[in-house]
C-alpha positions in Angstrom: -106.8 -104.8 -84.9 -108.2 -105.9 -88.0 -105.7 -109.5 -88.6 -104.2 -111.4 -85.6 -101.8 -113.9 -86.9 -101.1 -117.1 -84.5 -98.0 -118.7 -85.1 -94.7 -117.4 -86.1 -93.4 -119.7 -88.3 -92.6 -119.6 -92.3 -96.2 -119.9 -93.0 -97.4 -117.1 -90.7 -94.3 -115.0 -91.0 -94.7 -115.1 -94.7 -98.5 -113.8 -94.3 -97.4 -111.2 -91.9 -94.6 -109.9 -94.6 -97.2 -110.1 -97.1 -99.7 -108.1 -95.0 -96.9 -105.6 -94.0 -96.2 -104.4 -97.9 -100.1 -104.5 -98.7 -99.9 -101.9 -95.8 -102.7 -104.1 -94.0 -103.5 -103.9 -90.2 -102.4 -107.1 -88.2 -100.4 -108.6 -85.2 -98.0 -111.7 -85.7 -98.1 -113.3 -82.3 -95.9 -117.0 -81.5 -95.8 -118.7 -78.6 -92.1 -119.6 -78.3 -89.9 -117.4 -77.5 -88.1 -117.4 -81.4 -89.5 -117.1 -84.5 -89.5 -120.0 -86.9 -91.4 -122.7 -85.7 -90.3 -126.3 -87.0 -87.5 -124.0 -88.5 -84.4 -124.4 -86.0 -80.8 -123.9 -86.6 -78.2 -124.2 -84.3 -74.3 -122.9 -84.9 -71.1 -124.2 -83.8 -68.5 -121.7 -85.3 -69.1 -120.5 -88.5 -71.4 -123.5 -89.8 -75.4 -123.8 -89.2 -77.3 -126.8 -89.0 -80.8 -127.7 -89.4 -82.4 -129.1 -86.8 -86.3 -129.5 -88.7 -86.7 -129.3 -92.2 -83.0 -128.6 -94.6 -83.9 -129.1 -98.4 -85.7 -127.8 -101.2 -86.2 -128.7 -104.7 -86.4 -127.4 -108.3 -90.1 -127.3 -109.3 -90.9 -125.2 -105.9 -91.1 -121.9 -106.7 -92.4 -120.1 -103.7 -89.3 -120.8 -101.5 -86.7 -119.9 -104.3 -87.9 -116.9 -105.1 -88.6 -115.7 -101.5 -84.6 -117.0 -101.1 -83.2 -114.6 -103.9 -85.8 -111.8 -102.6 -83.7 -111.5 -99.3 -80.0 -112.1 -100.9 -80.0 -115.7 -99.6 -77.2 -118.6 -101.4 -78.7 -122.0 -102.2 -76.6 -124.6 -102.8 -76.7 -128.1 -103.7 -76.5 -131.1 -101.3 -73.3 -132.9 -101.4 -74.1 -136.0 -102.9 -70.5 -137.2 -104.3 -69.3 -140.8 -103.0 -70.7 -144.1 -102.1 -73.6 -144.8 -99.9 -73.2 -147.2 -96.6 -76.1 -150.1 -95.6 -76.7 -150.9 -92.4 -78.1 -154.7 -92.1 -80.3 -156.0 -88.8 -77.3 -157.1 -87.6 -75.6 -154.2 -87.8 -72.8 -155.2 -90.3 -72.0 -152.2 -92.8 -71.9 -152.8 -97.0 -70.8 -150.2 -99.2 -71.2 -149.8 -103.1 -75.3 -150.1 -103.1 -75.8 -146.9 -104.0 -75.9 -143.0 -103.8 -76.7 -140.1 -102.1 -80.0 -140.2 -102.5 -80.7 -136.4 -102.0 -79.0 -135.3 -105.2 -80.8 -132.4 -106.8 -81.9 -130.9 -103.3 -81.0 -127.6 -102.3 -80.0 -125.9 -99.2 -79.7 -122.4 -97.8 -76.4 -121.1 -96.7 -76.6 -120.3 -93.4 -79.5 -122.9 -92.8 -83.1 -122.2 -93.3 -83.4 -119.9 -90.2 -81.3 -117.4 -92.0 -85.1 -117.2 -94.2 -87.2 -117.2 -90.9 -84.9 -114.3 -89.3 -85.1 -112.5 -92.8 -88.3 -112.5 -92.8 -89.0 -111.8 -88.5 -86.4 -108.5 -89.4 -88.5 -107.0 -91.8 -91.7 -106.6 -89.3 -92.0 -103.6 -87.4 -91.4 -104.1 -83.6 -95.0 -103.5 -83.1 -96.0 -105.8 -85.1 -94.6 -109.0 -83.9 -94.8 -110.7 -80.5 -92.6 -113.7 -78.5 -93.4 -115.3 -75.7 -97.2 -114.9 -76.7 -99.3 -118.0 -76.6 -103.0 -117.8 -77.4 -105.0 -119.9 -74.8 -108.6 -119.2 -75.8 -110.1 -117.4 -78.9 -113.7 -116.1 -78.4 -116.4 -114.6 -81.4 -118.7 -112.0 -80.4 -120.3 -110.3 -82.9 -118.1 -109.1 -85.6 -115.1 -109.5 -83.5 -112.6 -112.2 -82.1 -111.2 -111.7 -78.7 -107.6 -113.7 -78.2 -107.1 -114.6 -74.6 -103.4 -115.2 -74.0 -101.6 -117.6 -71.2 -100.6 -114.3 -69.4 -104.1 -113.0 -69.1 -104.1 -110.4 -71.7 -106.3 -110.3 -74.7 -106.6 -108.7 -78.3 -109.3 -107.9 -80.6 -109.3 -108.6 -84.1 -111.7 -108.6 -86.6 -110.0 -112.0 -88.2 -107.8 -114.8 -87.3 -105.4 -116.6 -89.2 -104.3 -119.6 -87.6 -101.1 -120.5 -89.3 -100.6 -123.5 -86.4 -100.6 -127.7 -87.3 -104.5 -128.3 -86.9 -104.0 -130.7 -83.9 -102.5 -127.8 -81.9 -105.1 -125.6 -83.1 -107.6 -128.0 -81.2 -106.0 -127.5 -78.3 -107.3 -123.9 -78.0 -110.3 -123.2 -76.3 -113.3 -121.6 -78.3 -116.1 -119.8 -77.5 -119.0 -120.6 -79.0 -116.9 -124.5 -79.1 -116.3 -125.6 -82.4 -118.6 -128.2 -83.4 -117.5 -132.1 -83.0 -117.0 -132.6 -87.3 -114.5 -129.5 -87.4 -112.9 -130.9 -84.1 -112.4 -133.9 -84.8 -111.2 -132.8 -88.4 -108.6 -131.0 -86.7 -107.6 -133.6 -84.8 -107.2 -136.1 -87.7 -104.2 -134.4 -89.5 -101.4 -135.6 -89.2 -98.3 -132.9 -87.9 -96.1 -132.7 -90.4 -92.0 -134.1 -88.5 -94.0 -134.0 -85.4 -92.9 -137.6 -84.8 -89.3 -137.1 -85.8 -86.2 -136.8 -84.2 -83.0 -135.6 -85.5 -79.3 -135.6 -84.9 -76.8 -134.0 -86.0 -73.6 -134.5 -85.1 -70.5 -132.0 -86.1 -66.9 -132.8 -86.8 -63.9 -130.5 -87.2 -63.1 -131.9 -91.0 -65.6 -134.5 -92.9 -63.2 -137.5 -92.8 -66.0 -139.8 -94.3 -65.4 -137.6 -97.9 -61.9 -138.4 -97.8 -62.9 -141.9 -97.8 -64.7 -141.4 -101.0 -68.2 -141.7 -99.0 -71.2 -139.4 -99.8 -72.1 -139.2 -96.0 -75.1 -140.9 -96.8 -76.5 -144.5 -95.1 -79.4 -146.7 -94.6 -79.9 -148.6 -91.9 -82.1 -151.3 -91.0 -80.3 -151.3 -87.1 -80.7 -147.8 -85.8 -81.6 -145.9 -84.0 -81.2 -143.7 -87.3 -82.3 -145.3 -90.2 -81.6 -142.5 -93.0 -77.9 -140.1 -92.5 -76.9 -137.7 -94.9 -73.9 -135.2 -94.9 -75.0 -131.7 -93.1 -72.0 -130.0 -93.8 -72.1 -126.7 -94.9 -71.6 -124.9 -98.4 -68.1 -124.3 -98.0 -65.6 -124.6 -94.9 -66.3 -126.1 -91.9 -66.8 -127.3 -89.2 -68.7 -130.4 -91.1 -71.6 -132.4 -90.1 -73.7 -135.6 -90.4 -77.3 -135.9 -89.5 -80.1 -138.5 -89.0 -83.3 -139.5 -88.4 -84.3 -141.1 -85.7 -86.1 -144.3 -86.0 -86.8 -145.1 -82.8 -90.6 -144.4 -82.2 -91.3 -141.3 -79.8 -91.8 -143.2 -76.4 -88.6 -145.3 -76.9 -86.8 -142.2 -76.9 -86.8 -140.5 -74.1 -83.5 -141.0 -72.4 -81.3 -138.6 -74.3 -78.4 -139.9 -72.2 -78.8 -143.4 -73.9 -79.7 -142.1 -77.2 -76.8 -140.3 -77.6 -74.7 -142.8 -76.9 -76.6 -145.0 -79.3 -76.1 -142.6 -82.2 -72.5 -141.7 -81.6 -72.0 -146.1 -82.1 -73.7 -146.3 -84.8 -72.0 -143.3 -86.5 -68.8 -145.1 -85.6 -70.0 -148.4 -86.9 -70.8 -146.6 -90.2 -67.8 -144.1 -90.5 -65.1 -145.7 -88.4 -63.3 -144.0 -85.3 -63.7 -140.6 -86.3 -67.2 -140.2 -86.2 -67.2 -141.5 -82.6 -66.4 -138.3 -80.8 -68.3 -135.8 -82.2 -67.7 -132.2 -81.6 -71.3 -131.3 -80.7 -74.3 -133.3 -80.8 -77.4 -132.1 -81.2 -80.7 -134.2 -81.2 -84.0 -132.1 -81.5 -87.0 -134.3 -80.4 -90.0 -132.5 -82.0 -92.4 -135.0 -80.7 -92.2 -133.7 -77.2 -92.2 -130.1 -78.8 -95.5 -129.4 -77.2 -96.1 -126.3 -79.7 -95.6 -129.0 -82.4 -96.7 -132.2 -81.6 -99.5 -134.0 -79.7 -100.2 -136.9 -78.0 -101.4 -138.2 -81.6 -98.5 -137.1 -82.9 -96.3 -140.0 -81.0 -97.6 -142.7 -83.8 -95.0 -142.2 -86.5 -96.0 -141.7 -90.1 -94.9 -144.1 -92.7 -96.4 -142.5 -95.9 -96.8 -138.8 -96.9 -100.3 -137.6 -95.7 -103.0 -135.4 -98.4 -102.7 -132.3 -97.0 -105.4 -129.4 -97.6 -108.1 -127.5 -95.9 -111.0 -129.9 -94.9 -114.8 -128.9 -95.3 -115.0 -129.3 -91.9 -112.9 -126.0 -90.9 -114.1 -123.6 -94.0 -116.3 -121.0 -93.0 -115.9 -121.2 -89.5 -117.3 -118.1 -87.4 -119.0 -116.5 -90.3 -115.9 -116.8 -91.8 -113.8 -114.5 -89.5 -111.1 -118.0 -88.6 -109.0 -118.9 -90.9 -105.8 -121.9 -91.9 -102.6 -121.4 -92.8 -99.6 -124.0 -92.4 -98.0 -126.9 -94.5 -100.5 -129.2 -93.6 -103.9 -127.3 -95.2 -101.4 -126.5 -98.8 -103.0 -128.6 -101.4 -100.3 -128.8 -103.8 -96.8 -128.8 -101.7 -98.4 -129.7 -98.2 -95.9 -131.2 -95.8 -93.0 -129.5 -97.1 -91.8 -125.7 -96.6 -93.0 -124.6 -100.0 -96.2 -125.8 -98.4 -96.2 -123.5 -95.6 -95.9 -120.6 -98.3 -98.5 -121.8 -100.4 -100.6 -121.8 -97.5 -99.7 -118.5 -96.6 -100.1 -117.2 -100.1 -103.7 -119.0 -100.3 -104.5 -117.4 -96.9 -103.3 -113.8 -98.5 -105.5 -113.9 -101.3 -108.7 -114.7 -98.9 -108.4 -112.6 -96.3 -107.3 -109.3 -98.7 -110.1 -110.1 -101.4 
């Protein structure tokens, strides 16, 4: 095996559909059992809803044209109407502004409509669920991958398109040294603190009351909502994000109930009974987040490769993922600049 790829998500499915039309030896291997990573959609009749990341913007190439490559509809975010505020007390003011995602595209279908294009086009045999790598181990030229069930592969490189925090929960052998570990372990997982909800109506009664679906709150537990609803049709949908730190969270029961209030505080009676809600906690996601991942981020970390990591095993490990793109890193066109970076190094 001359490339195992660890981590089925944009970033390493995009490598893997690179390395596939460069006709290039390798195995995509994830640990979940679905492709896509922080990449979730869920369905309810014919709308899809976005359970990690939703939007993309003009000015990010990578993820536009990868869109139009496999036939796939962008559209813009509704943005039409007026914007609700949520004081401490909980007391609701409209008029204070707009949407504030204008400009922000979407994919019809959601996002994992892109992650199951791009799983599709890999060969059977060159793709793997239900494969997590426990242990990675150089000798000589070669890497051995141990996985949970015992088995291991050989490769000649490794691309580790996984957060770095989660890639330092691997064991190595030779170990990494203590400046590459503890690099790892100081960047920040991109959402790994968030949690979303999403809650889904049969017709989006908040447009008809000239309202963009869009609120800030300063009472929770979401503190930012936005209208989720698909490009055309129904059924129609608002989601949040959750503002309630990680460890506050973890009675699903009671948050529930929490967000279907405030949605009713903020939209009236209609938004009280939902007809699904969803909330995805990627903080206990244990193939997302860590323990360090439970202290929220309030700023946008730099994202790149640190010297730390470069180089490592005579240069047979390698990084791929949102969080080591230079330019774009935290978003999804980060995950494909990674993977396009990664391309370039491992093919030169």
């Amino acid at each position: 095996m001359r490339t195992l790829i660890i981590g089925g998500g944009l970033s390493g499915l995009a490598l893997a559909h690179a390395l596939e039309v460069k006709g290039h030896d390798y195995l995509l291997v994830e640990a979940r059992n679905r492709f896509g990573g922080r990449i979730k959609t869920e369905q309810v009749g014919d709308g899809y809803f976005d359970m990690g990341p939703a939007w993309f913007w003009p000015g990010q190439p990578r993820i536009a044209a990868l869109a139009e490559q496999f036939g796939l509809e962008k559209f813009e975010q509704f943005y039409a109407g007026e914007l609700s505020f949520e004081d401490e007390q909980g007391h609701v003011q409209r008029g204070r502004g707009h949407a504030s995602m204008e400009g922000s595209w979407r994919l019809k279908g959601g996002l994992g409509t892109l992650t199951d294009a791009l799983a599709d086009a890999l060969p059977e045999d060159r793709k793997r669920l239900d494969a997590e790598v426990t242990g990675l181990t150089e000798s000589g030229s070669d890497v051995t991958a141990t996985f949970a069930s015992g088995e291991t592969i050989v490769a000649e490189q490794v691309v580790l398109a996984l957060p770095p925090r989660i890639v330092a929960t691997i064991r190595f052998d030779p170990v990494l040294g203590s400046s590459a570990l503890q690099a790892l372990g100081a960047v920040p997982t991109w959402m790994a603190g968030q949690a979303k909800a999403v809650a889904v109506y049969d017709t989006p009664f908040w447009r008809d009351a000239g309202l963009s679906g869009d609120a800030m709150s300063r009472h929770g537990p979401m503190v930012e909502i936005h209208d989720a609803s698909p490009a055309t049709g129904g059924p129609f949908a608002l989601f949040g994000f959750i503002g309630v730190p990680p460890l506050g969270r973890k009675d699903s029961t009671a948050l529930k109930t929490a967000v279907k209030i405030q949605l009713e505080r903020l939209f009236g009676p209609k938004a009280a009974n939902p007809r699904k809600l969803f909330i995805k906690d990627w903080a206990f996601d244990r193939h997302t987040a860590t323990d360090a991942d439970l202290t929220p981020l309030y700023a946008h970390p730099r994202y790149g490769v640190p010297p730390q990591i470069m180089g490592l095993w005579q240069g047979k490990l390698h990084f791929s993922g949102t969080e080591v793109a230079p330019e774009f890193g935290g978003f999804i066109e980060g995950a494909l600049e990674a993977s396009e970076n990664t391309l370039k190094t491992i093919t030169s």
